[in-house]
C-alpha positions as protocol buffer text, in pm:
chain_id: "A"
residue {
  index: 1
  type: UNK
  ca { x: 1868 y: -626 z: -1945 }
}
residue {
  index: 2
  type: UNK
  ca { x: 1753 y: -378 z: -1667 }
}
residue {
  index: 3
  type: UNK
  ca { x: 1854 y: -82 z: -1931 }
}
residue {
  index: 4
  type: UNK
  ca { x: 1589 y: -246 z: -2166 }
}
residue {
  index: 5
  type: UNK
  ca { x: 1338 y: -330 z: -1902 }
}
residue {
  index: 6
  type: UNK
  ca { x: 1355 y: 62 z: -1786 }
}
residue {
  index: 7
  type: UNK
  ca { x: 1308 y: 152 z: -2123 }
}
residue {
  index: 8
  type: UNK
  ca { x: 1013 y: -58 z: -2183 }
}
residue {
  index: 9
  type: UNK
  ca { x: 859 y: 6 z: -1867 }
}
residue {
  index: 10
  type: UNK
  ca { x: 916 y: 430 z: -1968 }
}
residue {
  index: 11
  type: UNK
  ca { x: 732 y: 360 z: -2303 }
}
residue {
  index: 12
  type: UNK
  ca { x: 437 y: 218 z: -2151 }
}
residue {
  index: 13
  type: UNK
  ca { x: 479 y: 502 z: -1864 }
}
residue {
  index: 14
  type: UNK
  ca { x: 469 y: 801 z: -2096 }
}
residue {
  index: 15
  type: UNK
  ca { x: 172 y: 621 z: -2317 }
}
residue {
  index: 16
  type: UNK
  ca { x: -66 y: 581 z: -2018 }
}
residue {
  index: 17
  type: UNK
  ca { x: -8 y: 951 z: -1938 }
}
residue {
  index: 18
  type: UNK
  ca { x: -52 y: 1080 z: -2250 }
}
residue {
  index: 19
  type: UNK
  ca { x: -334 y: 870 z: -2316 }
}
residue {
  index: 20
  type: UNK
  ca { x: -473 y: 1010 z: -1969 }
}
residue {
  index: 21
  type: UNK
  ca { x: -400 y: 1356 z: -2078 }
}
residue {
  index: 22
  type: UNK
  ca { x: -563 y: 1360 z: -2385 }
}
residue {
  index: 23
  type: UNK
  ca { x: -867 y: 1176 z: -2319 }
}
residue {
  index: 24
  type: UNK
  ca { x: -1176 y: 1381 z: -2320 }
}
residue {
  index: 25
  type: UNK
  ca { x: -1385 y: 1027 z: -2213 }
}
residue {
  index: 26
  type: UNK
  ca { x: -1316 y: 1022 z: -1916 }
}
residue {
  index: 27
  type: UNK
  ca { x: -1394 y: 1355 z: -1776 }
}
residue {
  index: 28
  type: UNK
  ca { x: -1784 y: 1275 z: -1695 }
}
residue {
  index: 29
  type: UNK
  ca { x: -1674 y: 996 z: -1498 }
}
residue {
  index: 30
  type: UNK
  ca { x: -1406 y: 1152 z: -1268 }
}
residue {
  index: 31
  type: UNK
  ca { x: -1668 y: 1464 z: -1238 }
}
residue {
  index: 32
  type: UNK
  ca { x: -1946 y: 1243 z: -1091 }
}
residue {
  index: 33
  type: UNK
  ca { x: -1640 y: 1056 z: -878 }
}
residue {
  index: 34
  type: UNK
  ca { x: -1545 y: 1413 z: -813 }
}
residue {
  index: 35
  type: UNK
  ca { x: -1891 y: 1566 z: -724 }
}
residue {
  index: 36
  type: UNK
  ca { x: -1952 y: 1251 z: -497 }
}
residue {
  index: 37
  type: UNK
  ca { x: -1618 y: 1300 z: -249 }
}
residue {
  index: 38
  type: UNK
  ca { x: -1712 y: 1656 z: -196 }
}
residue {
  index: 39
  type: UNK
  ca { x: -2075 y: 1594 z: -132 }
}
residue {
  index: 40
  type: UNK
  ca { x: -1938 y: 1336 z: 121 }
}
residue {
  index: 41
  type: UNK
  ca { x: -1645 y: 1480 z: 264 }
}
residue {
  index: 42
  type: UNK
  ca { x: -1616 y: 1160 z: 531 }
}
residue {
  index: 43
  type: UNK
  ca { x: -1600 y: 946 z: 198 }
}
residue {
  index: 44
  type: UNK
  ca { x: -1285 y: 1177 z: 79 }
}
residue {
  index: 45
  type: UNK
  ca { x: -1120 y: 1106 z: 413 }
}
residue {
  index: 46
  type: UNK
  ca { x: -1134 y: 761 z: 437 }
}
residue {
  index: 47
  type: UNK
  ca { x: -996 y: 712 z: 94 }
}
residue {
  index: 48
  type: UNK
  ca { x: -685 y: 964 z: 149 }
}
residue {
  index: 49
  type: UNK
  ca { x: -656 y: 778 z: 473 }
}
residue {
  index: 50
  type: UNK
  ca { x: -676 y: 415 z: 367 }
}
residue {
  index: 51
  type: UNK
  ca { x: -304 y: 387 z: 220 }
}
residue {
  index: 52
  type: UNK
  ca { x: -215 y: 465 z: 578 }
}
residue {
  index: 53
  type: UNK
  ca { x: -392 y: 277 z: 763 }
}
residue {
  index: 54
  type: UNK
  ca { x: -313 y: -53 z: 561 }
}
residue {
  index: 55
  type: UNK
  ca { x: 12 y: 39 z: 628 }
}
residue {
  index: 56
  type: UNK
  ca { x: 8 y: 36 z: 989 }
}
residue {
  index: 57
  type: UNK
  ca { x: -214 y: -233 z: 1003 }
}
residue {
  index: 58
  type: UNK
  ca { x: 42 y: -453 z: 820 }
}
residue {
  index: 59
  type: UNK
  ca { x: 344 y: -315 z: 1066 }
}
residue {
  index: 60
  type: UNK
  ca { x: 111 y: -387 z: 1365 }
}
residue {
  index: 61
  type: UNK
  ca { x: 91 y: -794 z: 1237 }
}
residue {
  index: 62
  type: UNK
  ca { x: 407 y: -766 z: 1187 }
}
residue {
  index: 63
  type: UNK
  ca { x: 555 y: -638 z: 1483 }
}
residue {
  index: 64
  type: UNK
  ca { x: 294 y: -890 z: 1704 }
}
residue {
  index: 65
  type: UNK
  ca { x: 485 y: -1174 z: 1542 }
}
residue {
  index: 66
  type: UNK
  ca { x: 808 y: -1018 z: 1602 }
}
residue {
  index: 67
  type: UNK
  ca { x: 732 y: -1017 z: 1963 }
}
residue {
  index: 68
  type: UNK
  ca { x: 562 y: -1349 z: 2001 }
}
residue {
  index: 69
  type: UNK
  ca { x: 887 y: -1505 z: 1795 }
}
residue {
  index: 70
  type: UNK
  ca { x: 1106 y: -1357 z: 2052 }
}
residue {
  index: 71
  type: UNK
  ca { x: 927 y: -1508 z: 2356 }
}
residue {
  index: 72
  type: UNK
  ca { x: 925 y: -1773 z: 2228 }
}
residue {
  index: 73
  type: UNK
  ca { x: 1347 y: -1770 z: 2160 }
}
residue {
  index: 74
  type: UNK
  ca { x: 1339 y: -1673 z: 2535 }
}
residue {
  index: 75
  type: UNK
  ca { x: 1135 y: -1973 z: 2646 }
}
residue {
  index: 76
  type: UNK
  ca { x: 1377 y: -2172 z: 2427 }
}
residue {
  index: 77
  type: UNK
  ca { x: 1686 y: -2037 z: 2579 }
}
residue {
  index: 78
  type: UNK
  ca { x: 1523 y: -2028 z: 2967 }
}
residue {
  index: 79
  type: UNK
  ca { x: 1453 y: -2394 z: 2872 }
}
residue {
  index: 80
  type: UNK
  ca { x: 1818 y: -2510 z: 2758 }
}
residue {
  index: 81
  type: UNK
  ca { x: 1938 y: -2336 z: 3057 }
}
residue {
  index: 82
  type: UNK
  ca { x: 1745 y: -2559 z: 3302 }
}
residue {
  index: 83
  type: UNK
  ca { x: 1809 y: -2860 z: 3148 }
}
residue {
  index: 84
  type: UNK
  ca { x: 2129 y: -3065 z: 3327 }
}
């Protein structure tokens, strides 16, 4: 099943880039895209940079409820220790 999903998933793969490659109809539209990100260069940045910071946004949540889970296992265990 994976051998025929992989194959599937190739087919579609290889059409979208060839379909990409060979299409003259969208060339005006990446130009103007184009033309726009180097007239704005800060425009440019913020889009190469935006992967990245989603990223560490996500691993910053992440790791603030890694911590808060923790203290609150070590108020749990303080707790059961104090208790006759």
């Amino acid at each position: 099943m994976l051998v025929v999903a992989t194959g599937i998933a190739s087919l579609i793969g290889a059409g979208i880039f060839i379909a990409v490659l060979q299409s003259e109809w969208m060339t005006g539209g990446f130009s103007s895209i184009a033309r726009f990100m180097f007239g704005k260069p800060v425009w440019a940045i913020i889009a190469a940079t935006s992967p990245l910071a989603a990223a560490l946004l996500v691993g910053y949540g992440y790791m603030q409820r890694a911590i808060r889970g923790r203290a609150a296992r070590r108020a749990g265990a303080a707790d059961a220790e104090t208790r006759p």
